[in-house]
DSSP file (Angstrom, degrees, kcal/mol; ACC not computed):
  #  RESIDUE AA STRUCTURE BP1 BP2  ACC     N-H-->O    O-->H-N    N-H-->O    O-->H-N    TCO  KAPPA ALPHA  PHI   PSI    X-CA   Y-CA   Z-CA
    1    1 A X              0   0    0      0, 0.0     2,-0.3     0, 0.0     0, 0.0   0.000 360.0 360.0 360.0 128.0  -15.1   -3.1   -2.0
    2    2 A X        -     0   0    0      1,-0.0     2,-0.4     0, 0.0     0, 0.0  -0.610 360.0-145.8 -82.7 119.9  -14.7   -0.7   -4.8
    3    3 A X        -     0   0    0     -2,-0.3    -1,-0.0     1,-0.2    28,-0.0  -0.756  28.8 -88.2 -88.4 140.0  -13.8    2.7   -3.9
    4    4 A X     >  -     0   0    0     -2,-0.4     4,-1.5     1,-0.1    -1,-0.2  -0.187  33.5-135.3 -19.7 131.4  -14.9    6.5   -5.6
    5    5 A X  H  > S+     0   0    0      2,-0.1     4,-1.2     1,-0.1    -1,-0.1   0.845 109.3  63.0 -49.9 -44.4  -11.9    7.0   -8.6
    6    6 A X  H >> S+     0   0    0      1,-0.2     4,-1.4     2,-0.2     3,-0.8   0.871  98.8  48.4 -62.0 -35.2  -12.2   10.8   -6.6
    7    7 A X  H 3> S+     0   0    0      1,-0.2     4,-1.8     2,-0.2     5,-0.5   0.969 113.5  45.7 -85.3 -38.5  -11.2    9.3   -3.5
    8    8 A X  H 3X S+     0   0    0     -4,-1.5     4,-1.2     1,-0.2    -1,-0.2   0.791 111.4  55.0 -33.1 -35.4   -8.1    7.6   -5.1
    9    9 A X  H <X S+     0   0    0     -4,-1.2     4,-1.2    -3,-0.8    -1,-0.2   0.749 104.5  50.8 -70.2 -61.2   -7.5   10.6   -6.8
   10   10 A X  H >X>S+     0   0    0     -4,-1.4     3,-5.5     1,-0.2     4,-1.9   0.982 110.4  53.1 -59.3 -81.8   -7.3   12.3   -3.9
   11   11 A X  H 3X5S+     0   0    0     -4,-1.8     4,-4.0     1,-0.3    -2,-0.2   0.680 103.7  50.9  32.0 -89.4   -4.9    9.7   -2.5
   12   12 A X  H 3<>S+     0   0    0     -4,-1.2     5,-1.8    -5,-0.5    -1,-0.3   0.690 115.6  39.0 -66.0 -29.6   -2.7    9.7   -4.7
   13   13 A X  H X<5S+     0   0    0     -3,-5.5     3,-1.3    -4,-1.2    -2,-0.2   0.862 114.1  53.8 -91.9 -40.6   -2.1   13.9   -4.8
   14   14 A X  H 3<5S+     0   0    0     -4,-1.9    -2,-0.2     1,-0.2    -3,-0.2   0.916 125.5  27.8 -89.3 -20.3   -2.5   14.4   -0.8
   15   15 A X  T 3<<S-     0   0    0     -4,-4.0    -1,-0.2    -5,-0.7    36,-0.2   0.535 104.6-123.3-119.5  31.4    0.6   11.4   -0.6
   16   16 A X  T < 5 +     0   0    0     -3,-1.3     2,-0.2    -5,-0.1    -3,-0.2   0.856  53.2 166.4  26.9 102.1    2.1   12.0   -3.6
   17   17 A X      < -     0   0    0     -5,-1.8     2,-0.1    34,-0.1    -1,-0.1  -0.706  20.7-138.1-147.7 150.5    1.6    8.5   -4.7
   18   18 A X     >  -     0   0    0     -2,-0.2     4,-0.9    -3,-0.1    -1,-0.0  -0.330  32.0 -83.4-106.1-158.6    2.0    7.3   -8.2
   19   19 A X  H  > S+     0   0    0      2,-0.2     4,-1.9    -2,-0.1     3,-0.5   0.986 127.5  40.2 -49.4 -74.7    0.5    5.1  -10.8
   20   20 A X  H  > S+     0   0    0      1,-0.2     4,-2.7     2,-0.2     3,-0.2   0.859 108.9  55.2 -18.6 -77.4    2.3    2.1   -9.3
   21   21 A X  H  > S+     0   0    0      1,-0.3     4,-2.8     2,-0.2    -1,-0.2   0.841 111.7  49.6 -47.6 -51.0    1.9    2.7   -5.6
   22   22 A X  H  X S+     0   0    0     -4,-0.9     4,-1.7    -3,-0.5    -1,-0.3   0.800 110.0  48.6 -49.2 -47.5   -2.1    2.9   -6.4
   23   23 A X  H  X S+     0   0    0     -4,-1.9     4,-1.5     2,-0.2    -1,-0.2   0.755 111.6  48.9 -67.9 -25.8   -2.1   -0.2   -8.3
   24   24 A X  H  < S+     0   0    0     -4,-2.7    -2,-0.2    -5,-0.3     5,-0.2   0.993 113.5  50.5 -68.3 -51.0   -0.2   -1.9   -5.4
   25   25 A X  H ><>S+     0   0    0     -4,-2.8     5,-2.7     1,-0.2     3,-1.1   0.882 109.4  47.3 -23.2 -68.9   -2.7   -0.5   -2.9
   26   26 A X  H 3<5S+     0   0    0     -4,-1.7    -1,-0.2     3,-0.2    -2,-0.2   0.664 107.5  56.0 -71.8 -17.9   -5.6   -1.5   -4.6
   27   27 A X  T 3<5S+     0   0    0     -4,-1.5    -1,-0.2     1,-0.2    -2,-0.2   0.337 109.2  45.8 -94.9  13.0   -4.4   -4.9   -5.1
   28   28 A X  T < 5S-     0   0    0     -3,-1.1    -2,-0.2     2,-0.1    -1,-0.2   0.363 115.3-120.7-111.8 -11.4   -3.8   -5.4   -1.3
   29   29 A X  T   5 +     0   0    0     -5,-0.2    -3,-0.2     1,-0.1    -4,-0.1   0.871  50.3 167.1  63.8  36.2   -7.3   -3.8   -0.8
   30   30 A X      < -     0   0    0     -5,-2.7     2,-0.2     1,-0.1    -2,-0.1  -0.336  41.8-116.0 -67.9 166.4   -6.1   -0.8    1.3
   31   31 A X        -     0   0    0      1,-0.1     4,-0.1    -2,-0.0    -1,-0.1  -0.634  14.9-127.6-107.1 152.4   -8.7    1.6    1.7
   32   32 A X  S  > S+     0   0    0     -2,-0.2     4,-0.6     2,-0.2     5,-0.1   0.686 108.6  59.4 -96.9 -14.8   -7.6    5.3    0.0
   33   33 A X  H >> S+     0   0    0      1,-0.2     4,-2.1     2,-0.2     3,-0.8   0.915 106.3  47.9 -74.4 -35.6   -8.5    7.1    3.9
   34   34 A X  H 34 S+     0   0    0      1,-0.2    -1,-0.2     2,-0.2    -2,-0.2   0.665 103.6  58.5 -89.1   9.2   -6.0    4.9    5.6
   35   35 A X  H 34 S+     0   0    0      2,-0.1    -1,-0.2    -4,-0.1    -2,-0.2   0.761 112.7  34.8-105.5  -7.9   -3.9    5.7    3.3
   36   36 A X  H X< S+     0   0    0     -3,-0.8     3,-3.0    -4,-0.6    -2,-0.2   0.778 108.2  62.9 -51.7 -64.6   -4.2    9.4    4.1
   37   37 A X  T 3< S+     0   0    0     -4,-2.1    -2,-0.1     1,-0.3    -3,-0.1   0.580  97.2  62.7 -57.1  -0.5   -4.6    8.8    7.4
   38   38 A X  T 3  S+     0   0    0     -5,-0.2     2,-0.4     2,-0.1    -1,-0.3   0.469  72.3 133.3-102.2 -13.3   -0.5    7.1    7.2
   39   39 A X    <   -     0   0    0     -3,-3.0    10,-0.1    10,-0.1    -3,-0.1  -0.234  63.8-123.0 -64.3 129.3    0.5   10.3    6.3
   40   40 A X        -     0   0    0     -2,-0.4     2,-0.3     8,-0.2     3,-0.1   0.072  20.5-150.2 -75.6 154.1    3.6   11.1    8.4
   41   41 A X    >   -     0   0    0      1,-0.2     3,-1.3     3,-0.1     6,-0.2  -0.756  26.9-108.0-115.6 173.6    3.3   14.2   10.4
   42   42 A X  T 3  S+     0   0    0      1,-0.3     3,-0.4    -2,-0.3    -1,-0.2   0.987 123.7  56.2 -62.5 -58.7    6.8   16.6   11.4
   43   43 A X  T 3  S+     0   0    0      1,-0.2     2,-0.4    -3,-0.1    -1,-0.3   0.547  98.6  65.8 -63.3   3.9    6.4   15.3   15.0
   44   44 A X    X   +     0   0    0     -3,-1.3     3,-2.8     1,-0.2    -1,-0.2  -0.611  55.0 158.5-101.7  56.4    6.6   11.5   13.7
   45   45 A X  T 3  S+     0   0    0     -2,-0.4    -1,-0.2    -3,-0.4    -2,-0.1   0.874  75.1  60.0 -52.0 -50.9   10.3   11.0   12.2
   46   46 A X  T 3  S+     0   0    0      2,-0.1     2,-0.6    -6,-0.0    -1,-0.3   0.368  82.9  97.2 -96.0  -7.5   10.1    7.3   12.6
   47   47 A X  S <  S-     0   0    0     -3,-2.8    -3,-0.1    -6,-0.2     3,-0.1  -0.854  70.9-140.0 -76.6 114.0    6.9    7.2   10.1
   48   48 A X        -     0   0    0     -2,-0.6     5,-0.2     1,-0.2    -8,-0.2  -0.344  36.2 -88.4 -62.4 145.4    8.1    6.2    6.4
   49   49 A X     >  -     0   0    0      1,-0.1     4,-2.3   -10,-0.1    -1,-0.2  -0.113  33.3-113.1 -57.8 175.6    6.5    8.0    3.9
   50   50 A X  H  > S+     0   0    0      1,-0.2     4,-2.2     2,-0.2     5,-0.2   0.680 118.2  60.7 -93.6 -14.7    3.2    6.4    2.5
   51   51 A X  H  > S+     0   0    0    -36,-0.2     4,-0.9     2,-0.2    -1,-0.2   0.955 119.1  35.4 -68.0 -55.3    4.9    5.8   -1.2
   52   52 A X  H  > S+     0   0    0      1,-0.2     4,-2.2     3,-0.2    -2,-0.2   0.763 107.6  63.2 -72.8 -24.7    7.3    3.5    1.1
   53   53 A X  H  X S+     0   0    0     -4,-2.3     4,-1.1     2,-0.2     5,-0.3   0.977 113.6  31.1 -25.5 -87.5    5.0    2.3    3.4
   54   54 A X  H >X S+     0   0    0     -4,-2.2     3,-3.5     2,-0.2     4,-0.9   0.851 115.1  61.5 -70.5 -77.7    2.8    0.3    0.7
   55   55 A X  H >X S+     0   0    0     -4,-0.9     3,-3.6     1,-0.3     4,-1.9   0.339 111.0  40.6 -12.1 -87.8    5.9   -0.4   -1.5
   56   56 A X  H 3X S+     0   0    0     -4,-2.2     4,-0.6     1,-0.3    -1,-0.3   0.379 112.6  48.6 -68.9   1.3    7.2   -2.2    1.4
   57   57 A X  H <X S+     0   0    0     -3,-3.5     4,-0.7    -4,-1.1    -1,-0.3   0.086 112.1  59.6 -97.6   7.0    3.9   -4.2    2.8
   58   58 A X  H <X S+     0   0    0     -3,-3.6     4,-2.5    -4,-0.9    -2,-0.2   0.649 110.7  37.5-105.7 -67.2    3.6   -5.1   -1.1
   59   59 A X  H  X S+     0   0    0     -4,-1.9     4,-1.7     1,-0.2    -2,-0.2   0.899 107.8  62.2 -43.8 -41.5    6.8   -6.7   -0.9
   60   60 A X  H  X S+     0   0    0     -4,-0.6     4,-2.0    -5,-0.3    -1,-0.2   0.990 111.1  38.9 -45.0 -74.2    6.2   -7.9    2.3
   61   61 A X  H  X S+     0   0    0     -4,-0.7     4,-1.3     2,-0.2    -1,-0.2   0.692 110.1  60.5 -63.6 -10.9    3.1  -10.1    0.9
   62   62 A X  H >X S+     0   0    0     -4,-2.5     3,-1.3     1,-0.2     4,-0.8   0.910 107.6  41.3 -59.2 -83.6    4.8  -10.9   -2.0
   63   63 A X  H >X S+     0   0    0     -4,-1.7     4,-1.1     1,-0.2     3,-0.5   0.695 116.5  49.6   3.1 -55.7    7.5  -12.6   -0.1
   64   64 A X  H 3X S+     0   0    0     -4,-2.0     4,-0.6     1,-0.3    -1,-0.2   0.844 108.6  49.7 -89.7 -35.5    5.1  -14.2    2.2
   65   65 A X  H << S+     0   0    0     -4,-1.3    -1,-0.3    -3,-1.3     4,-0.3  -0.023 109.1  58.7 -82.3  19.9    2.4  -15.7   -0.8
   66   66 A X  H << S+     0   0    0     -4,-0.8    -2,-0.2    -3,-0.5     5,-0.2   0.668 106.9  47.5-105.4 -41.0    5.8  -17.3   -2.6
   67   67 A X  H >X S+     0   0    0     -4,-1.1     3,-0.9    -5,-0.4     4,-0.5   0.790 110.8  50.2 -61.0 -47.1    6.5  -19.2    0.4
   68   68 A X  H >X S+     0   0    0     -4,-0.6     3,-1.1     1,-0.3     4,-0.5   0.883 113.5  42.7 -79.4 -52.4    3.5  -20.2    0.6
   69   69 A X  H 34 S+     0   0    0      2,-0.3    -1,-0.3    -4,-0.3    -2,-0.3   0.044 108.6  56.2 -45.8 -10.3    3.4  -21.3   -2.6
   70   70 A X  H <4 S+     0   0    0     -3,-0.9    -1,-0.2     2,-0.1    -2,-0.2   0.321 111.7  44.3-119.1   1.2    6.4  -22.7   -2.6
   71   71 A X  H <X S+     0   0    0     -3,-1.1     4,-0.8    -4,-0.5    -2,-0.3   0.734 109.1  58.0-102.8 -26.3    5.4  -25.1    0.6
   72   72 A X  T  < S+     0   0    0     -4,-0.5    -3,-0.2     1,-0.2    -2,-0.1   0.767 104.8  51.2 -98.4 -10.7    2.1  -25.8   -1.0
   73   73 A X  T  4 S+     0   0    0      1,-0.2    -1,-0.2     2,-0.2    -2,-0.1   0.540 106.4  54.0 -95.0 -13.3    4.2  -27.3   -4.1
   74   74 A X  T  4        0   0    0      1,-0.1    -1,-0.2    -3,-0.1    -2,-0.2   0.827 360.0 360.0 -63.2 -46.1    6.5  -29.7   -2.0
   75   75 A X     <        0   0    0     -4,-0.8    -2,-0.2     0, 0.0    -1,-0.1   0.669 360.0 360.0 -83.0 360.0    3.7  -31.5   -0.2
């Protein structure tokens, strides 16, 4: 599903989010409200910010689709 540019937009300023992080986003299909909604609040120390967040659930699927890919190329 194709989101508004505005809401991206938004996004991207309310989690001080870059070019990158957006592209990573969108290529995971996250939605640009949960990714607001991730934003860490004071009383939540143990929440990574939302730039590190997707970074690291983008790595995460990378990882996981090489594997896969690297099992599907054995058999």
């Amino acid at each position: 599903m194709a989101y508004k540019p505005e809401l991206w937009e938004e996004a991207k300023k309310k989690c001080r989010l870059g070019e990158e992080e957006i592209r990573m986003a969108k290529e995971m299909g996250l939605n640009p409200r949960s990714l607001i909604k991730n934003i860490p609040n004071k009383k939540e120390p143990w929440k990574a910010p939302v730039k590190e967040w997707v970074r690291d659930m983008y790595e995460d699927r990378q990882a996981k689709a090489a594997k896969k890919a690297a099992r599907k190329s054995k058999l």
